[in-house]
C-alpha positions in Angstrom: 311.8 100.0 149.8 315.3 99.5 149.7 318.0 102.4 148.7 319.6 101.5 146.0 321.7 104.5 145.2 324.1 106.5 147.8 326.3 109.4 147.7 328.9 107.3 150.0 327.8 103.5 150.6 328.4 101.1 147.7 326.0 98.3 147.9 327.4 95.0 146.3 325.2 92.9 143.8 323.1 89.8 145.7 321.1 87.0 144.1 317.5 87.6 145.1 315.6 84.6 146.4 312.5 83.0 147.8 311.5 82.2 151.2 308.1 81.9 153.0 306.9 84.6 155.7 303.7 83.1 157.3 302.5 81.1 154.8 303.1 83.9 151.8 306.5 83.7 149.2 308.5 86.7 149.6 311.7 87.8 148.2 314.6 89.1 149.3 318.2 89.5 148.8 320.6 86.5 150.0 322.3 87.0 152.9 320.8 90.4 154.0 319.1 89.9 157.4 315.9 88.3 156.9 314.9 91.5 159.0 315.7 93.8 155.6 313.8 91.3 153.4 311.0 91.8 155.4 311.1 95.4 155.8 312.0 95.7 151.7 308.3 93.7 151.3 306.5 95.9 153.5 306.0 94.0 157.0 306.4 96.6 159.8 305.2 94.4 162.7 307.6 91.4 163.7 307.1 90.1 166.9 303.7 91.1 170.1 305.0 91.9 173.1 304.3 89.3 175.6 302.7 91.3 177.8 300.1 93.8 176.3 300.6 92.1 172.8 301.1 95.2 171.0 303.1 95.1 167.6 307.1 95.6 168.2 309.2 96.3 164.9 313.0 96.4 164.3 314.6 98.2 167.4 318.1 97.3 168.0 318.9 95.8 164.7 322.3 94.3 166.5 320.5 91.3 168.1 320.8 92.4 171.7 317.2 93.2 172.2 313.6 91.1 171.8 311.8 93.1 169.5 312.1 90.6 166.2 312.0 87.3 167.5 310.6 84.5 165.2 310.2 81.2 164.5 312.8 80.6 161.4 312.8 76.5 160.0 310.7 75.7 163.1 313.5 77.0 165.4 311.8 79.3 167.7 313.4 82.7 169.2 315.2 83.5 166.4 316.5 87.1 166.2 315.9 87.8 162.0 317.9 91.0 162.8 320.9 89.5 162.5 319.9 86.3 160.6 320.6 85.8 157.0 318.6 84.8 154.8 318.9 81.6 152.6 316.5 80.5 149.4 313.6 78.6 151.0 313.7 79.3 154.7 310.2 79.2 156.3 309.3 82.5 158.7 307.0 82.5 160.9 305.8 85.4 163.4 306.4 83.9 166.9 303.2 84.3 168.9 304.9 84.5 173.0 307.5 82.2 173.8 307.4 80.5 171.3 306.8 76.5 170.8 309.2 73.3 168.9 308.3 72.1 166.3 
């Protein structure tokens, strides 16, 4: 799920590493937003609005909006659109407002 070839962009080499999304090891590339790692791996639905609960996915991608708000290394409210991602972090989709750990 990731484009790896491009008639203009040049896309520089990355380590790939580990983290945990919701209790599951996933991989992704370091320092892309944790947003693209999940995307890459298939996960559409990041964050419920709070108010009907229906699934929101990446929106803004520029961390101005809500949409993919989680709960990153028990810090809650996270944007993971403009996050990066580090070997080991623990993800976790942020059910509301979120809670401390």
């Amino acid at each position: 799920m990731r484009i790896a070839n491009h008639p203009i962009l040049e896309f520089p080499q990355r380590e790939t590493v580990k983290f945990v999304f919701d209790g599951k090891e996933v991989t992704g590339l370091a320092g892309e937003p944790i947003a693209a790692a999940l995307h890459a791996a298939g996960v559409r639905s990041l964050h419920h609005s709070s108010r009907f609960h229906r699934p929101r996915g990446l929106f803004c991608a520029i961390g101005n909006c809500s949409s993919c708000l989680m709960t990153v290394d028990g810090v809650p409210n996270v944007r993971i659109c403009v996050e990066p991602l580090r070997a080991g972090m623990q993800v976790e989709t942020q059910e509301g407002k979120g809670k401390l750990v």
